[in-house]
N, C-alpha and C positions, 0 to 999 in steps of 0.2 A: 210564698213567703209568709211568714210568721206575723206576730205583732199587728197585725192590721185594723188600722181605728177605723172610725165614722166613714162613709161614701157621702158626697155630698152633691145636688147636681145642682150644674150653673148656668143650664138655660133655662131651669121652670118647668118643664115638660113633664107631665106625672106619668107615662107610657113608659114600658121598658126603654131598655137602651136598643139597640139594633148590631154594638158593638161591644165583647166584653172586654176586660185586661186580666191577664195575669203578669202574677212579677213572684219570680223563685232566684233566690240568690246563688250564683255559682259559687261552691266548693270544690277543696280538694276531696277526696275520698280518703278512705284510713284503710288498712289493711284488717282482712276477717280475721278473729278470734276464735278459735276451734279448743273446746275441753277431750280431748285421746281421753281413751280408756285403758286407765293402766294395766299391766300385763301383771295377771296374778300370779303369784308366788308364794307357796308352792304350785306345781304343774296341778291344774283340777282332774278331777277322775274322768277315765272315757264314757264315760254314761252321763256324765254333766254338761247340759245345754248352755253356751256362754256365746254373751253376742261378739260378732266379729270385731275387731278393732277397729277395724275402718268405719262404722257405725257412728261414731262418734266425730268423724272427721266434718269439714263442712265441703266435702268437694270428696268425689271417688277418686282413690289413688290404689294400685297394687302395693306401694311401700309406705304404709303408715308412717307416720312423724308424732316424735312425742313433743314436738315445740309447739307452742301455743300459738304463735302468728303462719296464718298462711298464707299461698300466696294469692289468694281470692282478694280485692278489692271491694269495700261495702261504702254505699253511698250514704250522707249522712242523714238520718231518719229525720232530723227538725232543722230548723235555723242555727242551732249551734251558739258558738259566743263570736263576738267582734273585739278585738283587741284593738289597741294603741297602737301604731309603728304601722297596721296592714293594709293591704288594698281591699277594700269593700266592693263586690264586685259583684253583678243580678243583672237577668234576662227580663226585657218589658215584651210582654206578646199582645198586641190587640187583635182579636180574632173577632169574623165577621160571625154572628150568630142565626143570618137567617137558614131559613129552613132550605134546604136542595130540592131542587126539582124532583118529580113525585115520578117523572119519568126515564130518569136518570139516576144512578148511584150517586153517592155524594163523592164528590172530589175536593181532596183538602192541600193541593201543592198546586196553588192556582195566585191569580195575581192580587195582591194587596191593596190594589189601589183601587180598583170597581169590582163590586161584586151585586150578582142582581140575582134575586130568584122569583120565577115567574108565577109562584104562589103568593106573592106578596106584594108585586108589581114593586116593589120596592128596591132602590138603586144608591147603592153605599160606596161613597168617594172621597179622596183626599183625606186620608186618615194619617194625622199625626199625633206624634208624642211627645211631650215636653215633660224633665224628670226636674225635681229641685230637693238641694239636703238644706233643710235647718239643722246648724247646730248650738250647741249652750252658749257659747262666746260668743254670738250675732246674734240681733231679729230678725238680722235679712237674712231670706234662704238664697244658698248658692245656685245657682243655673249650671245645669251637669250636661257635661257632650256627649251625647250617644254616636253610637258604633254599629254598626253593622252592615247587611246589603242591600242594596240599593232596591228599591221597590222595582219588579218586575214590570213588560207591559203587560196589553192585553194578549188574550191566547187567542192566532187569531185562526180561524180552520177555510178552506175551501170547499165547495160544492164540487157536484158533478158537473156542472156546465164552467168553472173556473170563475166564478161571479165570488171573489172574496167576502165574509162575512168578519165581524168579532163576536166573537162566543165568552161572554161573562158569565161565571160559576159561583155560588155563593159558600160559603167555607172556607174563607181564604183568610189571611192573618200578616200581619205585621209585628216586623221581630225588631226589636234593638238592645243589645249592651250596656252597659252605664261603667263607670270606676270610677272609684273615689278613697283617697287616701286618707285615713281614719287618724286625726293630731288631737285629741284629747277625749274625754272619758266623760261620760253622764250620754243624756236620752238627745237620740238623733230622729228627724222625722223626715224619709222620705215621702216625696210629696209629689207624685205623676197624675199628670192630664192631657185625657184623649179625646178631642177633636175632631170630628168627620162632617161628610154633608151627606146629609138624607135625602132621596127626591124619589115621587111618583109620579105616574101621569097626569093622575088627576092633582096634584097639587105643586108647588114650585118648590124647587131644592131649601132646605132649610140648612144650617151649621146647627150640630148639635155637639155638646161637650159634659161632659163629668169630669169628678177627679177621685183619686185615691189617697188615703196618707197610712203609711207605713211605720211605726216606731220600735226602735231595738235601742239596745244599752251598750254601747262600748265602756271595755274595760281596762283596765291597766294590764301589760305584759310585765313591763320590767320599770324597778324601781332602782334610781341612780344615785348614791349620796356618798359626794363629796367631802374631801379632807386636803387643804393644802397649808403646807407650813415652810416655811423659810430652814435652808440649810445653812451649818455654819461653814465658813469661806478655812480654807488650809491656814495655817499659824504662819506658813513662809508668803503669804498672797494680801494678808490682811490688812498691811499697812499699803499694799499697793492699790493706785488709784485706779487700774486698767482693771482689776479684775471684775469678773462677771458674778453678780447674783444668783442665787441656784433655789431653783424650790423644789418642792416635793408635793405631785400633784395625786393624790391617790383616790380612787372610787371603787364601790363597792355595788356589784350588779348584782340584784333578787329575781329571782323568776317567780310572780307572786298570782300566778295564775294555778288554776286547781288539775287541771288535765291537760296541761301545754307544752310539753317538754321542748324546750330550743336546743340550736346549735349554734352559738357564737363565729361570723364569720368576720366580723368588722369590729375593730374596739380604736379608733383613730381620734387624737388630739389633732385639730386645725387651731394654729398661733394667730395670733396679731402679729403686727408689724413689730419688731425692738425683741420678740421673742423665738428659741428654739426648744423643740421640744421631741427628747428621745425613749420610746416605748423601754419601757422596761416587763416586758411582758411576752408570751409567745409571739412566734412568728406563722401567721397565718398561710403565708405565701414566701419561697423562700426568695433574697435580693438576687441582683443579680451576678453580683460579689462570689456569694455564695455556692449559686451554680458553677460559676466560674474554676471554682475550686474543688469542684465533685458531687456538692448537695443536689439531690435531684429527688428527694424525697419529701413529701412535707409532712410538717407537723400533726398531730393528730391535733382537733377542731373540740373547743372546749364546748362539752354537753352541760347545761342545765334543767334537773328537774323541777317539777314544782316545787318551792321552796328553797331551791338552791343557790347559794352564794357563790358570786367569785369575784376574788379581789384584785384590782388592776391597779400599776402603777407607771407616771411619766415622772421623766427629769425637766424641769422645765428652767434653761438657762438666758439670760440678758445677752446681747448679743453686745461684743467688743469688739473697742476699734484695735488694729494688727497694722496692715500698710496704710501708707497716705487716702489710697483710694479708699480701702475696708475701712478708715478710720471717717471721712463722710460720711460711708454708707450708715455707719453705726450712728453719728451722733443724727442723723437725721432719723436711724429707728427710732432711736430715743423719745426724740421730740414728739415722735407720732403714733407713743405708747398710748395706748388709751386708757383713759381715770375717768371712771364714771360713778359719781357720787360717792367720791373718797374711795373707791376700790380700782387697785391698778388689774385690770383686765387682760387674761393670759390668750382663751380662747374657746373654741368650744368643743365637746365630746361627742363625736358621734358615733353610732353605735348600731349593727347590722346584723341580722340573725336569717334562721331558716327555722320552719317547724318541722313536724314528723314527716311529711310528706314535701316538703320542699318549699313549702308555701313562704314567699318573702317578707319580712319587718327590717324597719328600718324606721329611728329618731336620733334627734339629736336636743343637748340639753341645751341650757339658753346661755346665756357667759358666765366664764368660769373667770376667778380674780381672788384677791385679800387684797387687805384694806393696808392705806399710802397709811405708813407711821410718819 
């Protein structure tokens, strides 16, 4: 993983460590890009050496393709960027570093939790991890749950005579996961510390600890900005006291990332209480109305590039009272309209995408309202 500041260690100890850390952030992969070599025109002479088409390709194929994406998968060369809406997601490895026995091969799929080797007499146990994010809006760093398998035992082998031994190997490592949902933008610092206890013969187990801090930048994906205006009521409604208020909630979504193309799967208004509110916008998933009725197809999934706009709109109506019962239900919406700081509060927008490769985002903005005349 990238970005990597200062190591700092927290027992005092000037001697190497006995255990290292790595930490590599899981990505998706992108699909390889392949330049063809175009087929010249006119046909060249039979005596002219011209390299194969497939030459050019990133992968042997008998049928050349002149499209530029293929179906090769390429892993991402660096850390990449961290967006708004995504899950932050990185492997922590603590690997034992001593040396293997000079009489033995090394073996590296052994057990995590002791590892001894006998050029060192030295005996490495109880190795944990603890991961934490600072981010801009706190000083306190969050405490993050790792994930992963469960530390193995020991390997343990029998003799000739059936007199059980345990056989501890040194090269062995511990793995765990992290995730973390990434809700705003500027310098985040992962912050992991690895823990074990050291012991040899000649001296008593000791706990030894270091830590790492990690910083990368999240950035904005998508920008949201709001417009809502009051609708006027029909000329036959207007003197009536039942009718309902009508507004007009409309936003407008940027894709303002440089190389991040989305796919809009989620564009959803959640009301308060006293309010309804109906999309006026594609249909992502058809109702069930609609299947009903034959639609069995859906809609095509609004794509933005970087820089690309697209404009959404809801109806957002006051809920009225109709029978005895509906007419409770409403005046108690009413009542339990929410006005916060002069703004009558409608609800809030949220708002779900996918990237090139499937990777999920997901925000939502903070209350949406206009202000009590």
């Amino acid at each position: 993983m990238s970005h990597q500041r200062t190591t700092s260690t927290l027992d005092g100890v000037k001697e190497p460590h006995s255990v290292s850390l790595k930490v590599l952030r899981l990505s998706r992969p992108s699909l390889s890009i392949q330049h063809p070599l175009p087929t010249p025109s006119p046909s060249p002479p039979p005596n002219l050496s011209l390299p194969a088409p497939s030459a050019s390709l990133s992968y042997p194929s008998p049928t050349p393709s002149n499209f530029i994406l293929s179906p090769l998968l390429t892993l991402p060369p660096a850390f990449g960027s961290a967006y708004v809406g995504e899950t932050f997601s990185c492997t922590l490895c603590a690997n034992n570093e001593l040396s293997p026995p000079i009489s033995q091969p090394a073996q590296t799929h052994t057990s995590p939790d002791v590892a001894n080797s006998p050029n060192t007499s030295k005996v490495i146990s109880n190795i944990t991890l603890t991961a934490e994010m600072k981010i801009p809006s706190t000083p306190t760093p969050i405490l993050l749950p790792l994930s992963g398998p469960e530390s193995s035992p020991q390997v343990s082998t029998t003799s000739e005579e059936e007199t059980p031994e345990t056989e501890i190997i040194s090269q062995s490592s511990l793995q765990k996961v992290l995730h973390f949902d990434l809700k705003e933008e500027g310098s985040h610092v992962l912050a992991v510390t690895v823990t074990y206890t050291e012991s040899s013969p000649s001296s008593p187990p000791r706990t030894r600890t270091f830590r790492k801090l990690y910083q990368f930048i999240c950035k904005g994906c998508l920008v949201v900005r709001t417009k809502i205006g009051p609708l006027p009521l029909p000329k036959s409604t207007s003197t009536s006291s039942s009718s309902s208020k009508k507004y007009a909630l409309e936003a407008q979504l940027e894709n303002i990332t440089e190389d991040n193309p989305i796919t809009l799967t989620l564009v959803h208004l959640t009301t308060t209480k006293g309010f309804n509110a109906t999309s006026l916008n594609w249909e992502i998933v058809l109702s069930d109305s609609e299947k009903e009725n034959g639609g069995d197809v859906e809609l095509e999934r609004p794509v933005l590039a970087p820089g690309d706009i697209r404009q959404v709109c809801f109806l957002v109506e006051e809920k009225v009272s109709g029978d005895n019962g509906e007419a409770a239900d409403s005046v108690e919406g009413e009542k339990e309209s929410e006005i916060v700081d002069g703004r009558l509060i409608f609800g809030v927008l949220s708002i779900g995408w996918r990237g090139a490769m499937g990777n999920k985002g997901f925000l939502s903005t903070g209350n949406l309202g206009t202000r009590v005349s």
